[in-house]
C-alpha positions, 0 to 999 in steps of 0.5 A: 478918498478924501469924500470918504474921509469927509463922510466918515467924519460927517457920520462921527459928528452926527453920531455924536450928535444923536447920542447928545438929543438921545441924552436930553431925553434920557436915552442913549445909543448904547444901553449896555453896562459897560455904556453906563459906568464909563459915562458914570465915571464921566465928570461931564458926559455931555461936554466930553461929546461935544468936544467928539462932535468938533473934532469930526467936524474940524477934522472934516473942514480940514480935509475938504480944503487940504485940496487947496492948502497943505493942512496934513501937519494939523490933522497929523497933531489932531489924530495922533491926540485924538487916538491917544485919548482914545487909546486910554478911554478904552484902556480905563473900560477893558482892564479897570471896569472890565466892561467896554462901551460900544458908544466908545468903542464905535468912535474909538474904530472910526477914528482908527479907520479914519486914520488907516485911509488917510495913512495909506492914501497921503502917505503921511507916517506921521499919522503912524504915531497916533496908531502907535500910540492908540495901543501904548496908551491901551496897555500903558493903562494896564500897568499904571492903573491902581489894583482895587481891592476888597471892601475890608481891604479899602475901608480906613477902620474896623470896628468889632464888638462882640460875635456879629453874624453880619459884615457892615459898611458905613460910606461917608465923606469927610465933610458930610455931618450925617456921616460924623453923626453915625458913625459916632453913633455906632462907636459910641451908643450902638447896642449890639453885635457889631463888625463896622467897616468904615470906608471913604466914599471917594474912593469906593466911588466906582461900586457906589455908581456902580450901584446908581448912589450918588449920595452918603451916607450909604449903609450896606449890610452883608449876610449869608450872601444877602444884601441891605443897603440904606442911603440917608442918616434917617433910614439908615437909623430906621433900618437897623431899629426894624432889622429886616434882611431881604433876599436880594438887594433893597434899597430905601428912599434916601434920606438925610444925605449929602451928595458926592460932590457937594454938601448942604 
């Protein structure tokens, strides 16, 4: 049993590792949506794997020379973190963006199954707490996570003026002055019918990657189920001088924007 558990470690490292070479060209081993926002929500996507790569490799050394030393207390600590985070990567897929990553849920069950032959095969109970906390870590997520609400619900103002037939929302950042220059625009100079809600892009963060957008400002024009979006103060600006509704989601080529985390 311990040469399964060292190949099953080696074939988690080098399933990591293929899916870092893959994202150096711009691919992935998982193409579905559920792959996409979790690594969008990821602040470092390609540290995060190589962090997954060392712990399959450790985890492997570890059990090649547990023949000769008594290394089980170091793997007990090393699977019962591994499956809590683990527990809440899955948690945050399955009850936040209600989408799962295959990516994440392969390694997710190999280190499960890793830790069920080595339970079972060095009657280490220990190893009984990461499985434990694997599933509190799942629900705990479902109870602590924030309820997301509608756009109306989430934006910081609402401007009405006159009888608009369509809803408008303005992302922007604090610190971003394309965004203070709109909406001064809309509040002050704009002629006509207007409903405007104004909503912090930190915290629509998820439907703006979402949406691929990763700068502000961002204008999306709601109605009678069409949308519109703009990204970038000068199309934004072109946008609603030319008026046109297409039937189905549009974007522009960004211009004049600042990035989500950075402002220049």
């Amino acid at each position: 049993m311990r040469r399964i558990l060292i190949g099953l470690n080696l074939f988690g490292a080098f399933f990591i590792i293929l899916e870092l070479f893959l994202k150096q060209q711009g691919k992935s081993i998982c193409q579905t949506e559920g792959c996409q926002l979790a690594m969008g929500l990821a602040r470092n996507e390609n540290f995060i794997l190589i962090i997954g790569t060392t712990i399959f490799l450790v985890l492997s050394l570890l059990f090649f020379l547990s023949k000769k030393r008594n290394l089980f207390p170091i793997i007990d600590v090393i699977l019962i973190g591994v499956l809590s985070v683990e527990g809440y990567l899955i948690g945050i897929q399955f009850f936040f963006l209600s989408h799962l990553c295959n990516f994440c849920l392969i390694v997710g069950i190999l280190f499960l199954i890793i830790t069920l032959i080595y339970l079972f095969t060095y009657h280490r109970l220990t190893a009984l707490a990461g499985i434990v906390s694997f599933i509190m870590v799942i629900f705990a997520t479902y109870l602590i996570l924030p309820m997301t609400g509608t756009l109306e619900e989430m934006a910081k103002i609402c401007y009405i003026k006159g009888n608009p037939k369509d809803k408008w929302y303005l992302f922007v950042k604090e610190n971003c002055p394309h965004c203070k220059k709109l909406l001064n625009y809309f509040l002050n100079y704009y002629k006509g019918d207007l409903k405007l809600y104004v909503c912090e892009a930190e915290r629509c963060s998820l439907l703006l990657k979402k949406l691929g957008i990763k700068e502000v400002p961002v204008l999306l024009i709601e109605e009678k189920g069409k949308k519109e979006i703009f990204v970038g103060e000068q199309c934004i600006l072109q946008g609603i001088e030319k008026k046109q509704l297409f039937p189905e989601m549009f974007f522009y080529q960004p211009q004049g924007t600042c990035g989500l985390n950075t402002c220049q």
